[in-house]
N, C-alpha and C positions, 0 to 999 in steps of 0.2 A: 284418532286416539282421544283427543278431546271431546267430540262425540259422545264415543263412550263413557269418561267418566262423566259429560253432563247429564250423560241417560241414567248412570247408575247411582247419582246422585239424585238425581228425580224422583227412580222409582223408592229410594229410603226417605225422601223424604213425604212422598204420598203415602207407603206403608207405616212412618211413624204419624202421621195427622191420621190416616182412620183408625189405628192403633188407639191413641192418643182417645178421639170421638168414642171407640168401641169402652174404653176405662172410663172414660166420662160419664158415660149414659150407664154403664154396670155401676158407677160411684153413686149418680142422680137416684136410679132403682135401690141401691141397698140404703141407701138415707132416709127412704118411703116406707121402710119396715117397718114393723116394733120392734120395741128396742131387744122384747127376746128373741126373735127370728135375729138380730141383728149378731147378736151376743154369741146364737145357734150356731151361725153359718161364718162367724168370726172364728170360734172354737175349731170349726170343721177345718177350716184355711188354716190355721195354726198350724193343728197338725199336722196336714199334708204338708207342710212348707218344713217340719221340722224331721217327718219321718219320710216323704215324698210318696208315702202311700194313703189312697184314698179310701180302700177298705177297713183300713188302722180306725182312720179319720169317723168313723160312722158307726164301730163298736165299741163296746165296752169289755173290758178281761177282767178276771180275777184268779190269780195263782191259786190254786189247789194246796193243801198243807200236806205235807212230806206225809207218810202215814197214811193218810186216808185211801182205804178200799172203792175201786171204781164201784162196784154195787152200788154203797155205804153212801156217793155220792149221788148214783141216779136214786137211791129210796129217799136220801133226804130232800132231794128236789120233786118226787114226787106226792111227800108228804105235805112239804112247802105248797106244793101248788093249792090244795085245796084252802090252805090257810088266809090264801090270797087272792079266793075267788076266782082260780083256774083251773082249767080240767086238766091232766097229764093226758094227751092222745096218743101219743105214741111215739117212738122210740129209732133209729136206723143206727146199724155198726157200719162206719162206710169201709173201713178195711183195719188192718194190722199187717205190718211188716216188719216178723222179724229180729233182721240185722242191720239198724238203721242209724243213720251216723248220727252224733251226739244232735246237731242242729237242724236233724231231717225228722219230719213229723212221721212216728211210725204208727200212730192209732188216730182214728178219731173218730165218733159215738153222740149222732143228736136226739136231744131231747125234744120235744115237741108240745106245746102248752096253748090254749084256749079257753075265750072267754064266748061261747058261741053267741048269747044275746050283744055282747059289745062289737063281736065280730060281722054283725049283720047290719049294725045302725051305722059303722064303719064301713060297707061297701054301698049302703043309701047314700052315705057322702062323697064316696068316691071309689070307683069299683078300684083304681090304682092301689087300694090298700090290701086289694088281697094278695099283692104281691110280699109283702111281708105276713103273710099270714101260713101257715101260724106259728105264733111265735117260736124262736129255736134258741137253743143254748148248744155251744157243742161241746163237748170235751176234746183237748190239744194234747197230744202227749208225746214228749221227743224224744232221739236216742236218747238223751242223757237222764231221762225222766224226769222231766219238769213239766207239769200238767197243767193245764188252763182251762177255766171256763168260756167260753166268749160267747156273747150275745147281743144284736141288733142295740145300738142307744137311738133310742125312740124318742130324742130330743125335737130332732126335722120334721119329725112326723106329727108332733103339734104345734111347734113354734115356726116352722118351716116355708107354711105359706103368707098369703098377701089377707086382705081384705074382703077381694074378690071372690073369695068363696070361703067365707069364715067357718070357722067349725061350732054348730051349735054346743051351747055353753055345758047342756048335761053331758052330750057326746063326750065332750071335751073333759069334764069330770071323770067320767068312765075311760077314759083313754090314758087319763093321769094317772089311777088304778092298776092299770094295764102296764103301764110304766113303771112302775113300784115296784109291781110284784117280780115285771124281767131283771130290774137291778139288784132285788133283794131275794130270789128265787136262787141265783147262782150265788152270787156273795156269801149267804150263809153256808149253801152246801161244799163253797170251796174252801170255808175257814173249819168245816166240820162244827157249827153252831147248831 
């Protein structure tokens, strides 16, 4: 019996020292950042810690205004796009259901938006980016009829990295752009602006 508890006292106390090591060296690494990647991925943990989801944590929403026609919203975003040096590509209804309870998502309908010269100096820097491409908004609509915008925040994806592979400074311009227009592309079209 005593055996045992001095095993099982052993093994928490080797799993709290490389624990301990493992927070140490993730604390050393995020102190080496700048201070926006700091700020980025401070944000990001916030929210997970607050909503416990990680997808929460990485977009942006904007509630739709009572009133507004889904059309009314994909024409204004896709008037928006050109205003913001984006092309509208296209469009997908991924479904509708319905009879669906007030807090069950019964529609939702993505947008689609590119910058194709910004899209191309962005996979010379790292082909990883074409996984966010191209950019999407989708529209959320739940039984009860509360719609949403949501759309990718494109914060990580410039302040994100290290050093190590910096983002050249025009890229980095154009990527800010790019960023603009995904935040200001839905926002307007969900307040009906």
């Amino acid at each position: 019996m005593l055996k045992s508890i001095a095993m099982g006292v052993s093994t928490l106390l080797v799993a709290s020292m490389f624990s301990g090591c493992t927070m140490m060296k993730m604390g050393v690494t995020f102190m080496g950042f700048k201070s926006e990647t700091q700020e980025a991925y401070a944000k990001m943990m916030d929210s997970i810690g607050q909503t416990g989801d990680p997808a929460q944590a990485m977009m942006l929403e904007f509630e739709v205004k009572k009133g507004l026609d889904e059309e009314e919203i994909f024409d204004s975003m896709k008037s928006l796009a050109s205003e913001y040096n984006m092309l509208f590509v296209g469009e997908k209804n991924m479904f509708r259901k319905q009879d669906g309870k007030p807090n069950e998502v019964v529609h939702a309908r993505i947008a689609e938006f590119c910058a194709l010269s910004i899209a191309k100096k962005m996979f010379n820097h790292s082909r990883y980016y074409g996984g966010f491409m191209p950019c999407r908004v989708v529209l959320v609509e739940y039984g009860d009829g509360r719609r949403y915008l949501v759309t990718m925040d494109m914060t990580l994806a410039l302040y994100g990295g290290t050093d190590k592979k910096p983002i050249d400074p025009d890229l980095f311009e154009d990527m800010l752009n790019v960023k603009k227009a995904m935040e200001e592309i839905p926002r307007l079209a969900a307040s009906g602006e």
